[in-house]
N, C-alpha and C positions, 0 to 999 in steps of 0.2 A: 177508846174502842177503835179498832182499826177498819177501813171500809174495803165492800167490792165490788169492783169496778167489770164493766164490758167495754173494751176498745173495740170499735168494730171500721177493720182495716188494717192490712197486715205489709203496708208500703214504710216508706221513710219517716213518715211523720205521725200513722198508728203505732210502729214500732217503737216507736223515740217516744211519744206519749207513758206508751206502758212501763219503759224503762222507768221514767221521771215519777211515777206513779210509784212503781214498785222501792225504787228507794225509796220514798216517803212512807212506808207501812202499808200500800195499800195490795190485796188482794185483787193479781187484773186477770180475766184471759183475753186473751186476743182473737177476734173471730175473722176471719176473712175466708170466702170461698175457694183463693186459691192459698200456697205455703208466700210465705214472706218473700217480698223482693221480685215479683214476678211480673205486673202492672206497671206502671210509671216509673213507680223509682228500679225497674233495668233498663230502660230504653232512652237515659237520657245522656246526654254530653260530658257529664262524669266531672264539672262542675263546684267546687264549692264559692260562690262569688261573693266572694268580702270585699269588691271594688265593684262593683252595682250601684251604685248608691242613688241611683236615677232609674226607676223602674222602665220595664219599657211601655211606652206610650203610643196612643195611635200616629202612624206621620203626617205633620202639618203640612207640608210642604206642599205645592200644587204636581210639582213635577212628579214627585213621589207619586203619588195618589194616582196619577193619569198612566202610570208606569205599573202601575199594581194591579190598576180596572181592567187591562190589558188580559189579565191573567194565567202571563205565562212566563211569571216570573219566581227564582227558586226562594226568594224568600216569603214569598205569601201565594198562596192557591186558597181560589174557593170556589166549593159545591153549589151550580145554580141553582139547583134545588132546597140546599139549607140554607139560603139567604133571608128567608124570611122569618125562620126561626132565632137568626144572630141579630134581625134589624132596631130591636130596638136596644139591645144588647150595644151592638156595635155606636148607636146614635150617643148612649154616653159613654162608654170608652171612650166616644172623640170629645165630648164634653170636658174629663176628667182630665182628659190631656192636656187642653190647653196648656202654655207657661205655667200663669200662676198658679191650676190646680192641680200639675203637674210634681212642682215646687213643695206643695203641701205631699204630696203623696211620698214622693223624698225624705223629707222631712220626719214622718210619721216612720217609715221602714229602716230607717236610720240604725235606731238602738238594735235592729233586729240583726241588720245586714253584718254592724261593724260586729258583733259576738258568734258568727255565723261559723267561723273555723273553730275559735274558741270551744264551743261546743258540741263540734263532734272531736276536737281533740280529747274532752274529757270523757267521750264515751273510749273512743280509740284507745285509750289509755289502761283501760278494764280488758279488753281484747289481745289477740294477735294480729291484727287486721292493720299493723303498723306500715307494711310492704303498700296495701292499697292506698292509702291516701299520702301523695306527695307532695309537697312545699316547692311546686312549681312556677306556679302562677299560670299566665294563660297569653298570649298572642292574640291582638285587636290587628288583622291582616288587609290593608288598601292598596287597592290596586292603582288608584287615581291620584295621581301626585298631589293636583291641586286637595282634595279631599282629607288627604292624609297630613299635608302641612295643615289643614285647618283643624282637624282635631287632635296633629298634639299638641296643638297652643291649648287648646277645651281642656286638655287631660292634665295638661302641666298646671293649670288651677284647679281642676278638679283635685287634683292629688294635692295640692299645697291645702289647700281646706278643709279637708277629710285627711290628713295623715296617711295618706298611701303612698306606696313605693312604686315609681315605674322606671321603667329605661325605654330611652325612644332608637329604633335603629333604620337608618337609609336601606336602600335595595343591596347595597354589599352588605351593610353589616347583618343583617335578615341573612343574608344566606352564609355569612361568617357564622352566625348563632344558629341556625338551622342548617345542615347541610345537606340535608334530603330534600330540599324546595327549589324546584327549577326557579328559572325568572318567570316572572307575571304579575309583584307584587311592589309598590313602590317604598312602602315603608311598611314598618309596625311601630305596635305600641306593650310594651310588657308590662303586663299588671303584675306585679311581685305579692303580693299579699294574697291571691287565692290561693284554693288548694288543689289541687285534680284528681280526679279515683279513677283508678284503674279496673275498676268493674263495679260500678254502681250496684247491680243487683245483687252480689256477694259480700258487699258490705251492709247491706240492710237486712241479707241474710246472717251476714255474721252479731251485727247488735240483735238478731232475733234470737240466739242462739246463746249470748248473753242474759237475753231476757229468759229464757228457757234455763239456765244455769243457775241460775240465780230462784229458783222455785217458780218463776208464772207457768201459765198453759195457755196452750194455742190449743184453738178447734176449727174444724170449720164449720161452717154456718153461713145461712140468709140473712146478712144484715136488713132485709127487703120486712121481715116479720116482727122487727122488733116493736116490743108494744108495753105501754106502760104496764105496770102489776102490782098495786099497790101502793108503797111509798116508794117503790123502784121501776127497775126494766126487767123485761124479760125477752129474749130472741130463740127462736129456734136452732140447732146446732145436730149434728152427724149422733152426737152422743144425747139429743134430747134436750126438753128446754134448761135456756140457761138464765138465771135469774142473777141480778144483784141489784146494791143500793145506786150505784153510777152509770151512766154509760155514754161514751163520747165517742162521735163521729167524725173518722179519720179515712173517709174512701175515697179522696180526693174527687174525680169527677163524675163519678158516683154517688156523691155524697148526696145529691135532691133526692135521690129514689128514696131515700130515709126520711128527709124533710121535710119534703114537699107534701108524703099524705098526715104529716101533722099539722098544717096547717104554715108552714115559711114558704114564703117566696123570695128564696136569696136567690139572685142574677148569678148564677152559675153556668157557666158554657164552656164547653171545651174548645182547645187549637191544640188538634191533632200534627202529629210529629211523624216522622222516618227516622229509622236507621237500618246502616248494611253496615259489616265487615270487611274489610278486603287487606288480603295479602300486599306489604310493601313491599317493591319492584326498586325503590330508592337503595344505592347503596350506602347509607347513612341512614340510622333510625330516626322520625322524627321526635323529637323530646319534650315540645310541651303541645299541651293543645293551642289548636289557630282556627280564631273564628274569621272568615274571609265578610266582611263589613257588606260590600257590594253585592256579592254573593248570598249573603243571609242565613249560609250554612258553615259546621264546625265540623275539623275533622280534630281528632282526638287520639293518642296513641294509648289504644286499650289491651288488657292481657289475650284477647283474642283477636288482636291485629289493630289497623287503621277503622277505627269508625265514623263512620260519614253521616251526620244528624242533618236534618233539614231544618227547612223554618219552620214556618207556620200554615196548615191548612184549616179554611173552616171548613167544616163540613159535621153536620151531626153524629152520632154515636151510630145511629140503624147501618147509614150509609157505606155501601165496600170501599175499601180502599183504594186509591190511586195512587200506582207507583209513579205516574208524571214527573213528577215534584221530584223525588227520589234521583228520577234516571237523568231529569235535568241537571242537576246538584252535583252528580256524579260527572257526566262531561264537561263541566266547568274545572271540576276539584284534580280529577286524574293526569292532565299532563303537568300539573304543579307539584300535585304531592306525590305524583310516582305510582299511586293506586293497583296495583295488580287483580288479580282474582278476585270474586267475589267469595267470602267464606260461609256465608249462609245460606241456608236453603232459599229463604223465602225472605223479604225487608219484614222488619218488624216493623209495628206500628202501636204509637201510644196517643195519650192525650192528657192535654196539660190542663188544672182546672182552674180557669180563670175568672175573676172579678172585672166590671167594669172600672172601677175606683185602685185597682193592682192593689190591696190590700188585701190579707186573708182574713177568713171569719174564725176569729179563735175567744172562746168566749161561754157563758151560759146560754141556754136556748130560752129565751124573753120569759114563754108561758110555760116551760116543762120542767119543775123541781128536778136536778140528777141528771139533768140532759146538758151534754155540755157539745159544744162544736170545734171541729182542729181543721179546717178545712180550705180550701180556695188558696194556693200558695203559688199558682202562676207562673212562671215558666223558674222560680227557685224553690222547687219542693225540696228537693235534694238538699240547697242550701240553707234553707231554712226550717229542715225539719227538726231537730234536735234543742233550737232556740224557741221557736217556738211551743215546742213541746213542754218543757221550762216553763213556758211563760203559764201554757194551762196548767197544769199541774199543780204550780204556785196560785192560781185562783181557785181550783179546786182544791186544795188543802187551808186555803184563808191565810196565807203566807204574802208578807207586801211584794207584790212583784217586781222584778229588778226592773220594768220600764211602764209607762203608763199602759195598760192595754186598751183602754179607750177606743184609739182609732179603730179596733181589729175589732169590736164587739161586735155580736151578730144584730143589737137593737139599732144598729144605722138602716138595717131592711126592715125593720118591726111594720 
């Protein structure tokens, strides 16, 4: 007998969910308040990172830390006012970071990280969306000589251990391989093995649209209403209630407003992000994305120009935004990368949903028969939405999963 499902979430890793669903026989709609691809997964660095293999962690370092508290630096801003909201949040992120527990976190995201291209190749594959995702790889950019010799000795083992492919290049060969980058950077490092998208938000629009081809339905609807009924769920929707036997929550950091009045308290907090567009002034296009290390921010050659992502801010969900972070990122980035115009109205702004432990919560919900969880994927939605989607799916069909899902279960918060 074939089941049906509510995905409720219409990003990279609700959409990837439903896909995995609906091959398996199941009847899914997808609910989200806005159309597919519109929240997180369009605002981010465009990403797929199958050379991560070390989550990011809080930094141990003293200098670091004293450089950060500062707070006027582009790779971390935070809200005084929402510090007290992240404080115990943040107390074990630094916990989990330690080496060793850091180590384990590694360890655990592994199976995830290395099938991460893997699997949206095999959605890509179903599609025309082949132009979007390129066999790039990505640029790790140091400015500080000494810095840059110490991590690519870190990376020339890091790749010897984990089978990845890099190439390391001094300040000539960087601008032999880039020729749109002034000087300002003392070396890089190329990760050969990720992917890069060309507009993130039109490729979760396009697996949605797959999904849609394929017989599911999108509604939209208040994930906020959804309430058991029966031996199932039921949520409210544009077109009336919608009932069925499953229902999994995929609203990245959104995803408490669901949870939290059933009765979980999973440590979900957001680190909100920027981006702009701008016109390249370089006469040479840039060709893969460069994350500037010291800097904290990525610029990215996207179909509608140069994108300029920021770090990390904390600052709650209520809170306006602050283009600081932004405008800072951007005077550092523009005399290297050429930056011209800005193409957008206004900086977008998103947020990433994070765990203290950088694991996501993918899994059954402890006490709700049919309630299942896809959520907390940390600054690799993008990357890891498709693999992990897999991985639900195969627990919700009773299928042996291709990796232990243990680590990711939602009963480590029970």
């Amino acid at each position: 007998m074939s089941k049906d499902a509510i995905v409720l979430g219409a990003g990279i890793v609700g959409v990837s969910v439903a896909l995995h669903l609906q091959a398996r026989g199941v009847r899914v709609t997808l609910v989200d308040r806005r159309a597919p691809g519109e929240e997180t997964s369009h605002g981010n660095a465009g990403l797929i990172e199958a050379s991560s293999v070390v989550p990011y962690g809080f930094p141990r370092d003293w200098r670091t830390l004293l450089r950060l508290a500062r707070n006027d630096s582009t790779m971390l801003r935070y809200d005084v006012r929402s510090l007290p909201a992240y404080a115990r949040w943040l107390a074990t992120f630094w916990r989990e970071s330690a080496p060793a527990r850091l180590a384990l976190a590694a360890r655990d995201m592994l199976p995830l990280i290395q099938r991460s291209v893997a699997e949206h190749e095999a959605l890509v594959a179903r599609t025309d969306l082949r132009e979007l995702v390129r066999p790039i790889g990505w640029l790790e950019a140091y400015r500080s000589p000494e810095q840059f010799e110490r991590e690519r000795e870190a990376a020339q083992h890091l790749a010897a251990d984990h089978g990845l492919r890099i190439e390391t290049f001094d300040a000539a060969g960087l601008r032999a391989a880039e020729a749109s980058l002034a000087e300002g950077y003392a070396g890089a490092i190329h990760w050969i093995d990720p992917a890069s998208v060309a507009d993130p938000g039109e490729l979760t629009k396009g697996y949605a649209q797959l999904f849609l081809r394929e017989g599911g339905k999108f509604v939209k609807g208040d994930a906020r209403t959804l309430r058991a009924q029966g031996s199932g769920w039921q949520v409210q929707t544009e077109d009336g209630p919608l009932s069925a036997e499953l229902a999994v929550v995929a609203m990245g950091p959104w995803s408490d407003l669901v949870t939290a009045p059933l009765g979980y308290r999973v440590p979900l907090m957001a680190k909100r992000g920027y981006h702009m567009h701008y016109a390249a002034s370089a006469g040479a296009p840039l060709l893969r994305p460069v994350v500037d290390i010291e800097g904290g921010y990525v610029v990215a050659p996207m179909r509608r120009g140069l994108r300029l992502t920021t770090g990390v801010e904390l600052a709650t969900r209520e809170r306006p935004p602050n283009y600081t972070q932004l405008d800072a990122a951007e005077r550092a980035a523009r005399p290297v990368f050429g930056l011209g115009e800005r193409l957008d109205e206004t900086p977008w702004m998103g947020m990433r949903p994070c765990t203290p432990d950088m694991r996501p919560v993918l899994g059954p919900a402890p006490r709700h028969p049919g309630l299942w969880f896809a959520f907390g994927h940390n600054h690799h939605g993008l990357t890891l939405g498709p693999v992990t989607a897999r991985l639900v799916a195969e627990q919700i069909m009773g299928e042996t999963p291709f990796t232990d899902p243990t680590p990711y279960s939602p009963l480590r918060f029970a």
